[in-house]
C-alpha positions as CSV (number, residue, x, y, z in Angstrom):
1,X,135.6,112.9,126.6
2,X,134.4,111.9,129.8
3,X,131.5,109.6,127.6
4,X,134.3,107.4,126.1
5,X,135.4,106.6,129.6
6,X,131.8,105.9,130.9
7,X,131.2,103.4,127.2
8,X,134.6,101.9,128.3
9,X,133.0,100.2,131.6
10,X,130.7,98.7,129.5
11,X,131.9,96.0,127.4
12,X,130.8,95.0,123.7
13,X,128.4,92.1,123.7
14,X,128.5,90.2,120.6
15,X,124.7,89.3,118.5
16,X,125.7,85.8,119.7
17,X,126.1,86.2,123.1
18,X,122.6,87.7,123.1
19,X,121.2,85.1,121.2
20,X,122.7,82.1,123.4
21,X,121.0,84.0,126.2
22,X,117.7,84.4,124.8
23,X,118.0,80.7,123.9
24,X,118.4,79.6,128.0
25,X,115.3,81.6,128.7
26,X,113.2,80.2,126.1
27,X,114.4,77.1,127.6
28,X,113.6,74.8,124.7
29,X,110.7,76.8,123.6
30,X,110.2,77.4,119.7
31,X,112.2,80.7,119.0
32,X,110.4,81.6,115.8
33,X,107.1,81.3,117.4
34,X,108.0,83.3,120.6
35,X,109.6,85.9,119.5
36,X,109.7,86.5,115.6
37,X,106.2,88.6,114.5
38,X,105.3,87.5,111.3
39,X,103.8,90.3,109.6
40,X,101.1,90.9,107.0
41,X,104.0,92.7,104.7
42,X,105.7,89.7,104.5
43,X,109.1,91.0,106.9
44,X,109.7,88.7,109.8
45,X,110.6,91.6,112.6
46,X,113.0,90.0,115.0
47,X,112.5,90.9,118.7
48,X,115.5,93.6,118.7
49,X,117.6,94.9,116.4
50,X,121.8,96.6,116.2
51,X,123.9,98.4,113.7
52,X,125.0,96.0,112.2
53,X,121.3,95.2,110.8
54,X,121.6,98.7,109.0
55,X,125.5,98.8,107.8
56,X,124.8,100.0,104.5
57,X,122.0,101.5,104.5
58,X,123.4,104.7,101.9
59,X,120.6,107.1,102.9
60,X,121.1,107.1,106.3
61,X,123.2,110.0,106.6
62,X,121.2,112.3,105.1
63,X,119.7,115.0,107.7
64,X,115.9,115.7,107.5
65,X,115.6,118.1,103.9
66,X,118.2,116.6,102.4
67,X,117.4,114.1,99.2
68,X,116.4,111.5,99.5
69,X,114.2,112.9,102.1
70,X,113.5,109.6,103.7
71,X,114.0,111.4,107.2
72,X,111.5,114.4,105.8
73,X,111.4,116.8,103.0
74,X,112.0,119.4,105.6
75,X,114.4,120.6,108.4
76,X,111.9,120.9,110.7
77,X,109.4,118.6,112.6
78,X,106.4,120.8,112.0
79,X,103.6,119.8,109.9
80,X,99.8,121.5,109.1
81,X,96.7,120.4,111.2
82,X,94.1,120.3,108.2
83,X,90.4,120.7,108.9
84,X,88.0,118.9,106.4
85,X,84.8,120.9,106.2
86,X,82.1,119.0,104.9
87,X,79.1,122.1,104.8
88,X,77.3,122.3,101.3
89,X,76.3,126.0,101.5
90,X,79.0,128.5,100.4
91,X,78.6,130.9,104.0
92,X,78.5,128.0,106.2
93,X,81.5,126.5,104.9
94,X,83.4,129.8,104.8
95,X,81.8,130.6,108.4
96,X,83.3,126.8,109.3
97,X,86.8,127.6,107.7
98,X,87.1,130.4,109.6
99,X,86.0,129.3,112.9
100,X,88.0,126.0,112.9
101,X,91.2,128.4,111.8
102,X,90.2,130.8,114.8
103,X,90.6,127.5,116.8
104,X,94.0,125.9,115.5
105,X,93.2,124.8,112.3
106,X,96.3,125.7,109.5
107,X,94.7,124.6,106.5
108,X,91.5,123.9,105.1
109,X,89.8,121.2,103.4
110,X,86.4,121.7,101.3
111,X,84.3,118.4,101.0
112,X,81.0,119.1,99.9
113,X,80.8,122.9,98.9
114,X,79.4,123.5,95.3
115,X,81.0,126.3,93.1
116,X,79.2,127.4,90.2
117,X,81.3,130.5,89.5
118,X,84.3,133.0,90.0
119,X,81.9,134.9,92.8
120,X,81.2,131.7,94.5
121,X,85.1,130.8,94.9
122,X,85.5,134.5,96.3
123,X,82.6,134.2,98.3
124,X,84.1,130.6,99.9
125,X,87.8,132.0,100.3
126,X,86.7,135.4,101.9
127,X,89.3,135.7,105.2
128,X,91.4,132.4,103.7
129,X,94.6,134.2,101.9
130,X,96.5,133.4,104.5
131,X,95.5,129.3,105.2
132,X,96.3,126.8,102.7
133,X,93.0,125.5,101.2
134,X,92.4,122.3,99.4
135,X,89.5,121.0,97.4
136,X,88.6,117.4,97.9
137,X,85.8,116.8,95.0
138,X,87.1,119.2,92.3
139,X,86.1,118.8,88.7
140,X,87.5,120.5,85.6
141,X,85.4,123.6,85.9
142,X,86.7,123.9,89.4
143,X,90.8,124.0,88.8
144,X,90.0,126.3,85.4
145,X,88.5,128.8,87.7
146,X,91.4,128.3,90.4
147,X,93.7,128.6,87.4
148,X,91.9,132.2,86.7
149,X,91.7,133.3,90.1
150,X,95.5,132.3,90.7
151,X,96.5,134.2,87.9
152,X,94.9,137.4,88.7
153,X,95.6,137.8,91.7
154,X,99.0,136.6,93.8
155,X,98.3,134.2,96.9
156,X,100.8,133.8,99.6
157,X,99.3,130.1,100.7
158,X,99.2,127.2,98.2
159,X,96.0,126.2,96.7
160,X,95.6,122.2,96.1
161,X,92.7,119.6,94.4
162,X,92.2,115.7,94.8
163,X,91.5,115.8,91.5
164,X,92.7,112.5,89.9
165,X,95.1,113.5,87.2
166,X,95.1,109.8,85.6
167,X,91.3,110.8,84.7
168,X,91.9,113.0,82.3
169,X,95.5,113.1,81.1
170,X,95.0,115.5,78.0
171,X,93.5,117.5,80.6
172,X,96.2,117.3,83.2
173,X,99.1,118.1,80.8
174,X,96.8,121.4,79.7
175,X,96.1,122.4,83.5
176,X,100.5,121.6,83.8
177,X,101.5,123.8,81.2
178,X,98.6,127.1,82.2
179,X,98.5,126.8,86.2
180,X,100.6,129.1,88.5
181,X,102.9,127.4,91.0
182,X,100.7,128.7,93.9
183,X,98.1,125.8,92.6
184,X,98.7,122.5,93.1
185,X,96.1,120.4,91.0
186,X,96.2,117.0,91.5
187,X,96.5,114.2,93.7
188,X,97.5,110.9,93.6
189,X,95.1,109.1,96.2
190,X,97.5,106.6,98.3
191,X,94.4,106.4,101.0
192,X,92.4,104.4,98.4
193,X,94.5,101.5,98.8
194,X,95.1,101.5,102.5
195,X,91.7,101.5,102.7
196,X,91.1,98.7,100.2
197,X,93.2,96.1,102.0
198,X,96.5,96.9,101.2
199,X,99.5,96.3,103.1
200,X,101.9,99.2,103.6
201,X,104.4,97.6,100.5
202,X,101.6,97.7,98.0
203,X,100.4,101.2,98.8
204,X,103.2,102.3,98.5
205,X,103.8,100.4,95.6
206,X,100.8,101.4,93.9
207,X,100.8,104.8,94.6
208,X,104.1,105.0,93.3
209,X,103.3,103.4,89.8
210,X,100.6,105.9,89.5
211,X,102.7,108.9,89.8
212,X,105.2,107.3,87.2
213,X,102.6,106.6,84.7
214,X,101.8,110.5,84.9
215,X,104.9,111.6,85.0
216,X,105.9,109.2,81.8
217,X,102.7,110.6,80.0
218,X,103.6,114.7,80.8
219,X,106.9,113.7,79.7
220,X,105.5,112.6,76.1
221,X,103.8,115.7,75.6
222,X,107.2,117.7,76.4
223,X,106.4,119.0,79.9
224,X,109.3,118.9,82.1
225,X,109.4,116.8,84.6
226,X,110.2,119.2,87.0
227,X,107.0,121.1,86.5
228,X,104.9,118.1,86.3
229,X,106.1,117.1,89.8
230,X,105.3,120.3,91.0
231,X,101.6,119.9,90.0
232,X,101.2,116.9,92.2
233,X,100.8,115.8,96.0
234,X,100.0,112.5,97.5
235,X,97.6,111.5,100.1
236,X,97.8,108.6,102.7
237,X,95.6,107.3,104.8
238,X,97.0,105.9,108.3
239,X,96.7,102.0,109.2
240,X,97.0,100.7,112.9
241,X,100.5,99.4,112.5
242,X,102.3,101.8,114.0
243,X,106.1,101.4,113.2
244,X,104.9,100.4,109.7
245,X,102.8,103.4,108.8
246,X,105.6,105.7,109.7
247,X,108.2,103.5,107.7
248,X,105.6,103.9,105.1
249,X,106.1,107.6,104.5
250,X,109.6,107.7,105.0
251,X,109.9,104.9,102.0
252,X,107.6,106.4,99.7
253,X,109.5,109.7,100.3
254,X,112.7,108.1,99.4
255,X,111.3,106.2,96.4
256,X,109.8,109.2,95.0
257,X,112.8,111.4,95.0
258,X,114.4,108.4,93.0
259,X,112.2,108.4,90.3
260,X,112.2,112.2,89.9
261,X,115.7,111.5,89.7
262,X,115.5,108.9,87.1
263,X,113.5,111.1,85.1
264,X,116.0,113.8,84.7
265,X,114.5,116.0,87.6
266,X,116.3,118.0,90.2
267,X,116.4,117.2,93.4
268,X,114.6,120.4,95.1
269,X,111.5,119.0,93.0
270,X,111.9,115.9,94.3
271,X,110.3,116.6,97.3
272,X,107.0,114.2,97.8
273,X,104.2,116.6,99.3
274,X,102.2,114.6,101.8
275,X,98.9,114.6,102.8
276,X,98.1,112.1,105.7
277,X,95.1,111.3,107.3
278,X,93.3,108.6,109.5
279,X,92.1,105.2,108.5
280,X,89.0,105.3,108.0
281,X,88.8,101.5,108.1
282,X,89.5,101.3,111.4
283,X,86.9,103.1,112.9
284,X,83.8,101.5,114.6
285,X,80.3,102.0,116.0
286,X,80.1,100.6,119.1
287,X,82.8,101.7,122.0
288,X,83.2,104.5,119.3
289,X,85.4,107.0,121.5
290,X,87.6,105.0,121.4
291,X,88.2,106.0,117.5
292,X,89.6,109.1,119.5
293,X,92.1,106.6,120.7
294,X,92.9,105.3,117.3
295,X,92.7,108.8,115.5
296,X,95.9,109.5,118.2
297,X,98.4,107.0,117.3
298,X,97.5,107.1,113.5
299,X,98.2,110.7,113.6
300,X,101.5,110.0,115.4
301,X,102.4,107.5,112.9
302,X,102.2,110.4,110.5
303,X,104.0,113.2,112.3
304,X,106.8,110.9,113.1
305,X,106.9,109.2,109.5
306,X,106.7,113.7,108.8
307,X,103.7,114.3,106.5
308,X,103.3,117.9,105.7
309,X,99.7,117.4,106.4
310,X,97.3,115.7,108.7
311,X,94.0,115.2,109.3
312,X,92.4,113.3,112.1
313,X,88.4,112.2,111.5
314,X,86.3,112.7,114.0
315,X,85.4,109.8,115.9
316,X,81.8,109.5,115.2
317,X,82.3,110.0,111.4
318,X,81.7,106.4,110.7
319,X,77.9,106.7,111.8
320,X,76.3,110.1,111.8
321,X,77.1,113.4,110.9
322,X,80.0,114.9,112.9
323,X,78.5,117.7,115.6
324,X,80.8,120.5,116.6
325,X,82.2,118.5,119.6
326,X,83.1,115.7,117.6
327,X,85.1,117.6,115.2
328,X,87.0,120.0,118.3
329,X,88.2,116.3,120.0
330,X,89.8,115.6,116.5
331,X,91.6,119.0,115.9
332,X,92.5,119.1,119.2
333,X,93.9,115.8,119.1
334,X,96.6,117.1,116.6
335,X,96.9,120.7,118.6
336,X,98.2,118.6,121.8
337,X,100.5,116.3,120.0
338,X,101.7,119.5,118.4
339,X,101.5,122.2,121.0
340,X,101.7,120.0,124.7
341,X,103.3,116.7,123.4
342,X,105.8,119.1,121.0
343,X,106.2,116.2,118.5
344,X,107.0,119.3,116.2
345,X,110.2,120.8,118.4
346,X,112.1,117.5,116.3
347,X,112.8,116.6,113.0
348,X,112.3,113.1,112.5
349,X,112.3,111.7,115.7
350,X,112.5,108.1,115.0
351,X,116.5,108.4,113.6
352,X,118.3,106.1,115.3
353,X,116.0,103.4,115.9
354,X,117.6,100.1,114.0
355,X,113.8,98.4,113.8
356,X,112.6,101.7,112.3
357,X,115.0,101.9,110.0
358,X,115.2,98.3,109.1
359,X,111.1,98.6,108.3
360,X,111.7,101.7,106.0
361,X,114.3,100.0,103.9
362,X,112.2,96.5,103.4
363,X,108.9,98.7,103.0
364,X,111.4,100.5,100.2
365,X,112.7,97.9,98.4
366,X,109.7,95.7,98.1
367,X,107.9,98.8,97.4
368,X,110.2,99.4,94.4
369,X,109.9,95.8,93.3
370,X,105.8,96.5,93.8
371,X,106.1,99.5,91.3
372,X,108.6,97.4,88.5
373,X,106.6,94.8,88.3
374,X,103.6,96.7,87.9
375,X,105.5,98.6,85.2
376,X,107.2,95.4,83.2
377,X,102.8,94.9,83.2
378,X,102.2,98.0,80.9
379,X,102.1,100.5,83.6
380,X,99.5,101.2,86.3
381,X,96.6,101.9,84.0
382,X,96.7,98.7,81.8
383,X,97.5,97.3,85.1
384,X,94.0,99.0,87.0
385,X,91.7,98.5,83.9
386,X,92.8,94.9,83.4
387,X,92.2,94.4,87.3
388,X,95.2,92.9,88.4
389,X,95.5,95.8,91.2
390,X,91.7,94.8,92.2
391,X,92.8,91.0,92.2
392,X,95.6,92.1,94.9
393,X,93.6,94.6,96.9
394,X,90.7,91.7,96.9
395,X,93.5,89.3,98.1
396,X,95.0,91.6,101.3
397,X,91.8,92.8,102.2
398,X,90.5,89.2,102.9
399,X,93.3,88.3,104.8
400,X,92.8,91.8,106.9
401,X,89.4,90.8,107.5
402,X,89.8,87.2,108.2
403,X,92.4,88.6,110.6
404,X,89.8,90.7,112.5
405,X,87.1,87.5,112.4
406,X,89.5,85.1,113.3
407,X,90.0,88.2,117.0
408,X,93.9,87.7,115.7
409,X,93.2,91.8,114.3
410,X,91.8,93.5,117.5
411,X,89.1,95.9,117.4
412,X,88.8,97.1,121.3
413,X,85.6,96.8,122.2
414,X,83.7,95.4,119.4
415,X,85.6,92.0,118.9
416,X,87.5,92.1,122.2
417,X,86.4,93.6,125.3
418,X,82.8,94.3,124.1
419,X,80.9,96.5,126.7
420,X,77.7,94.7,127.2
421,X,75.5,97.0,128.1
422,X,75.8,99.5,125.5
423,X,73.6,100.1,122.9
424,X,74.5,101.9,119.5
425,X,71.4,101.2,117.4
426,X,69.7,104.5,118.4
427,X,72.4,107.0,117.5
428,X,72.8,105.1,113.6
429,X,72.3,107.2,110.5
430,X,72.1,104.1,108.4
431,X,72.8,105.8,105.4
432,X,76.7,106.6,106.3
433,X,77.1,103.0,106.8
434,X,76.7,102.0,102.9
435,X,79.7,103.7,101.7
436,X,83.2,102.0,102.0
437,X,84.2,98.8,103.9
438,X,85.3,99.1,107.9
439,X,87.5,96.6,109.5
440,X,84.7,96.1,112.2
441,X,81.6,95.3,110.0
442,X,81.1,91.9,110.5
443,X,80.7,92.4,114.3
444,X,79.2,95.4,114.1
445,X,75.8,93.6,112.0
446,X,76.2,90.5,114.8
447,X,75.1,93.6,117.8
448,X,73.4,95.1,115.6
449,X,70.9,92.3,114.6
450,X,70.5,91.6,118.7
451,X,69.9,95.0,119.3
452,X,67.4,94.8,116.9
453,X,66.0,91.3,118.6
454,X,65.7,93.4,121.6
455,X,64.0,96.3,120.3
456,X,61.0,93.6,118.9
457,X,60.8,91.2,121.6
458,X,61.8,92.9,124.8
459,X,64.7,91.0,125.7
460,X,68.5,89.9,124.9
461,X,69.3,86.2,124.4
462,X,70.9,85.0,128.1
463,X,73.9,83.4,128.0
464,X,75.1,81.5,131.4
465,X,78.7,81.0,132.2
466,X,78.4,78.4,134.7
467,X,81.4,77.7,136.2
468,X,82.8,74.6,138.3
469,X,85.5,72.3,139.3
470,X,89.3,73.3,138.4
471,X,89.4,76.7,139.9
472,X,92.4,78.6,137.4
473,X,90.7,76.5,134.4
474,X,87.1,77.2,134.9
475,X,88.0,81.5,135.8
476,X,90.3,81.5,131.9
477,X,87.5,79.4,129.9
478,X,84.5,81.7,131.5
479,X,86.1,85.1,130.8
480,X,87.0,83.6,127.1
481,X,83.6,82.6,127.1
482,X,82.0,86.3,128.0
483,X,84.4,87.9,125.4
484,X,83.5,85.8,122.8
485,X,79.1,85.7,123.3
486,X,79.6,89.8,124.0
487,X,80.7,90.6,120.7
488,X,76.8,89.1,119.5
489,X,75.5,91.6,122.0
490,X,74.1,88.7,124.3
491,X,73.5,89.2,127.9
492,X,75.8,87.3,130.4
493,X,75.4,86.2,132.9
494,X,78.4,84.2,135.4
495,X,77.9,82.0,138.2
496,X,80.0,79.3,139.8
497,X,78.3,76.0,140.6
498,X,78.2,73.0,142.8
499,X,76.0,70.6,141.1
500,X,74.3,69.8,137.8
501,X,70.8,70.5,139.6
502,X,71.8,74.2,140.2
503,X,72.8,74.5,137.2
504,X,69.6,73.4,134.9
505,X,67.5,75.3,137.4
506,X,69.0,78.7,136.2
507,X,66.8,80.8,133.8
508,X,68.8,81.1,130.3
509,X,68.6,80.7,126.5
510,X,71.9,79.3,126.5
511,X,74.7,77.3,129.2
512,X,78.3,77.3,129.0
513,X,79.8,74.7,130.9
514,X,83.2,76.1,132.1
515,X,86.0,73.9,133.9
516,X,89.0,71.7,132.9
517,X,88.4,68.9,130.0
518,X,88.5,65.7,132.0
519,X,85.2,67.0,134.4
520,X,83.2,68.1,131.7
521,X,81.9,64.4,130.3
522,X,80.2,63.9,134.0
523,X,78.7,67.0,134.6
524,X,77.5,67.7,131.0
525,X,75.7,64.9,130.8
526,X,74.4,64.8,133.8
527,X,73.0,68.2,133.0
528,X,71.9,67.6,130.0
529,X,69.3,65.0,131.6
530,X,68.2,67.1,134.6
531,X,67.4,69.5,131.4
532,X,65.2,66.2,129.6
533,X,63.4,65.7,133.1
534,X,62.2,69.7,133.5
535,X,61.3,69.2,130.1
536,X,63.7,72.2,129.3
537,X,65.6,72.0,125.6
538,X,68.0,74.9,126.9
539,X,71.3,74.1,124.8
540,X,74.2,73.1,126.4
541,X,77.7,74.9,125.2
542,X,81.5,73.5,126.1
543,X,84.0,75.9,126.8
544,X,87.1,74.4,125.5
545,X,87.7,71.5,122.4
546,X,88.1,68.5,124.6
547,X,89.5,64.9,123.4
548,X,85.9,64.1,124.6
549,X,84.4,65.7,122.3
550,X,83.1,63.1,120.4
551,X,81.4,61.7,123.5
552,X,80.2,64.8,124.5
553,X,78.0,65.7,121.7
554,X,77.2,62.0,122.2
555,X,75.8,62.6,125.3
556,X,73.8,65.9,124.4
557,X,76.3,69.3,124.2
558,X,74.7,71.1,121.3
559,X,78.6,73.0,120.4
560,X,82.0,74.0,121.4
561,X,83.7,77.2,121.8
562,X,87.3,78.0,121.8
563,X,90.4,79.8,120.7
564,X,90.0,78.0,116.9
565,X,86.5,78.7,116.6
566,X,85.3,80.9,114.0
567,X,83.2,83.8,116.4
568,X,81.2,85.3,113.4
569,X,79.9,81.6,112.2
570,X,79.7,80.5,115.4
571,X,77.9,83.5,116.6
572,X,75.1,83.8,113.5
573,X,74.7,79.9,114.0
574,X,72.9,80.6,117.4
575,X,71.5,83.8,116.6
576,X,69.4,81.9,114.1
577,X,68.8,78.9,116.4
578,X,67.4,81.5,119.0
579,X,65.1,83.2,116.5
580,X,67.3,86.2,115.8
581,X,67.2,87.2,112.4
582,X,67.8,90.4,110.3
């Protein structure tokens, strides 16, 4: 074929020749530190990857549908934009259902609605036949009238619940053996855990000992395994990590088809049915469209790591009740990934990307070790009630967190990039903040207390960059500088300088000297006594951590601010010192 010839005029290149190339261009700088990302999972992801990084990989050469479904459980890239509807009263929510399918929407999600009775449900699914509908707060009253209607009458779109079927196992194994296949009861909630601080290898870990323990306990009351897998879906929710969250499917997928297989199941059963939707841990209050942003690639991550269902929050979720805007940005978000990007014209998209597939199989093997030693514990409930899955979650969600204090986890414009002058305090239902923990919090209360500030007194603390001397220095050290006083909400304020007199004549609540170390010990304190003789006790701030230091302070600099200091301490420390308070 005329491709051999074309490969033919390029010779191979061995991993060594590459390497002693890379080396020359580092030119003696540390490899590991340049190029090697460390990440949170605990897989050192090198900066490129070849075949020979996935030579025996045995699932490789399975096609999307075919066990052990780590390319997809289906043949096809397609997947259902789900709708969450969060009205309380039965007409609104079937009036919402019905509108959001009129505008793309291919299945249905009931949040809030209350159903007393068989009329109510009737009432509720009026013009849904045809739309997969799943109900996210469903008790036992709920999926025994499902169970009823189901029976009575045949449905040609699956019916699913979130209802937890570790809750209630006597129950589960009842609703097993009575419920039509149309009905899928339970879910095992993967999201939890994402949104608890866990890395992608311990949700899917978890997840995964959770559906064993059910399926070990249907299995003691004599329910086949098949069946009891076909009563159950999982549900994901979708991190910023982008090549990891789609690994993450793909390995759970894998895994899950293994244990069906180690229980005795068939393979068609072994089909994990996936439920994906955004993180809502990432999302934030101030810069907030840009949740839109993140809502995008998390979806992504999902269609290429092929969910067979997605939902993308709308971006103002995390603070007030979604209006009708709000919620068409997020279901068209999925429409033009669908229906302009055509993400769904391919099946598994991310085959024959080494690093992708190198991520799947650690994410699947240290998953599996996750879920064994969870089970050599007593199993995922001993292991829940005794806490040791609280004691990890506690663990990875501090290290998230200090991540995001620390600026080394960026939230775009809330602890990077802030926009100064916008203002979020106004547009705050106060009561949607008290529910679970966002990646973004500790920030958000640092605005959110000098909006406050603002609201009482009239004005914003002033911050003045002033900047002098080394020309590339001072310009790096003053924009850190505004980054890092923006995320407090304070007003900036930038100016370059000539002499210390300018600079202690310029109205603010706080100066930030910004230059090169070796001019700062001069200048700062000769400021800091052109201050004294104005009789002005405006505190004097150091961009940078100087050798000087020491002297400096000496001399009358009130603090320091660099790359190693902690913003949110630092931050608070001066809120309080300028009479900001709760």
């Amino acid at each position: 074929m005329a491709t051999d010839y074309l490969l033919q005029e390029f010779p191979p290149v061995s991993t060594e020749s590459w390497e002693e190339v890379i080396r020359k261009d580092l030119k003696g700088a540390d490899y590991v530190k340049k190029l090697i990302w460390q990440t949170e999972e605990g897989l050192a992801v090198k900066p490129y990857y070849r075949a020979e990084d996935i030579r025996g990989l045995d699932y490789l050469d399975a096609p999307p549908g075919d066990f052990p479904y780590a390319r997809s459980a289906r043949s096809t890239g397609d997947w259902r934009i789900r709708e969450e509807i969060d009205a309380l009263d039965l007409e609104q929510a079937n009036r919402a259902a019905c509108s959001a399918v009129a505008a793309g929407a291919e299945e249905i999600a009931f949040r809030n609605v209350v159903i007393g009775n068989a009329s109510d449900l009737g009432m509720l699914l009026v013009n849904l036949d045809e739309i997969p509908v799943h109900f996210e707060y469903a008790g036992e009253p709920l999926i025994r009238l499902l169970i009823e209607r189901l029976t009575e009458r045949q449905r040609p779109s699956p019916v699913s619940t979130a209802y937890d079927p570790l809750a209630n196992l006597d129950f589960a194994a009842e609703v097993v053996g009575t419920s039509p296949l149309a009905l899928v009861p339970f879910t095992i909630h993967g999201e939890e855990f994402e949104e608890s601080g866990a890395t992608a290898v311990e949700e899917v870990g978890f997840t995964l000992a959770g559906a064993v323990d059910f399926l070990a306990e249907m299995q003691s009351r004599n329910i086949e395994v098949d069946r009891a897998a076909a009563s159950i879906a999982f549900s994901f929710a979708m991190g910023a990590n982008f090549f990891f969250q789609i690994a993450k499917l793909r390995a759970f997928r894998m895994l899950w088809a293994r244990v069906i297989e180690s229980f005795g199941g068939t393979q068609n059963c072994a089909k994990a049915r996936i439920h994906a939707r955004t993180s809502r841990w990432n999302q934030t209050i101030y810069d907030p469209h840009i949740n839109i942003l993140r809502g995008t690639t998390e979806a992504m991550s999902a269609v290429l790591g092929s969910a067979d269902s997605i939902s993308v929050a709308p971006f103002d979720e995390c603070y007030k009740t979604p209006d009708e805007a709000s919620r068409r940005l997020a279901r068209n978000t999925q429409i033009l990934l669908k229906q302009e990007a055509m993400l769904s014209r391919v099946a598994d998209p991310g085959a024959g990307s080494y690093c992708l597939e190198v991520i799947t199989d650690f994410i699947a093997r240290e998953g599996w070790r996750s879920m064994q030693g969870i089970e050599a514990a007593g199993g995922y409930r001993k292991a829940f009630a005794g806490g040791q899955i609280a004691q990890a979650l506690e663990r990875s969600l501090a290290a998230r967190e200090n991540a995001v204090v620390s600026r080394r986890r960026i939230f775009t414009g809330t602890n990077q990039y802030a926009n100064l002058s916008e203002k979020a305090l106004h547009r705050i239902d106060f009561s949607r903040l008290s529910g679970k923990r966002r990646g973004a919090q500790a920030y958000e209360q640092l605005r959110l207390r000098t909006e406050r500030h603002a609201a009482r007194t009239g004005k914003s603390p002033r911050v003045l960059l002033a900047e002098f001397g080394d020309v590339r220095i001072r310009s790096a050290r003053s924009n850190f500088a505004a980054n890092f006083f923006a995320c407090a909400g304070f007003d900036i304020v930038t100016h370059r300088f000539a002499s210390a007199d300018a600079i202690a004549a310029s109205d603010a609540d706080l100066i930030v000297l910004c230059s090169s170390d070796p001019e700062y010990l001069a200048l700062a304190t000769e400021l800091v006594l052109k201050l004294e003789a104005l009789g002005r006790k405006t505190p004097v701030l150091i961009a940078g951590n100087p050798d000087s230091a020491a002297q400096l302070q000496a001399a009358g600099v009130a603090d320091f601010v660099h790359i190693r200091s902690n913003p949110i301490e630092l931050l608070t420390k001066w809120q309080q010192l300028l009479g900001i308070g709760d």
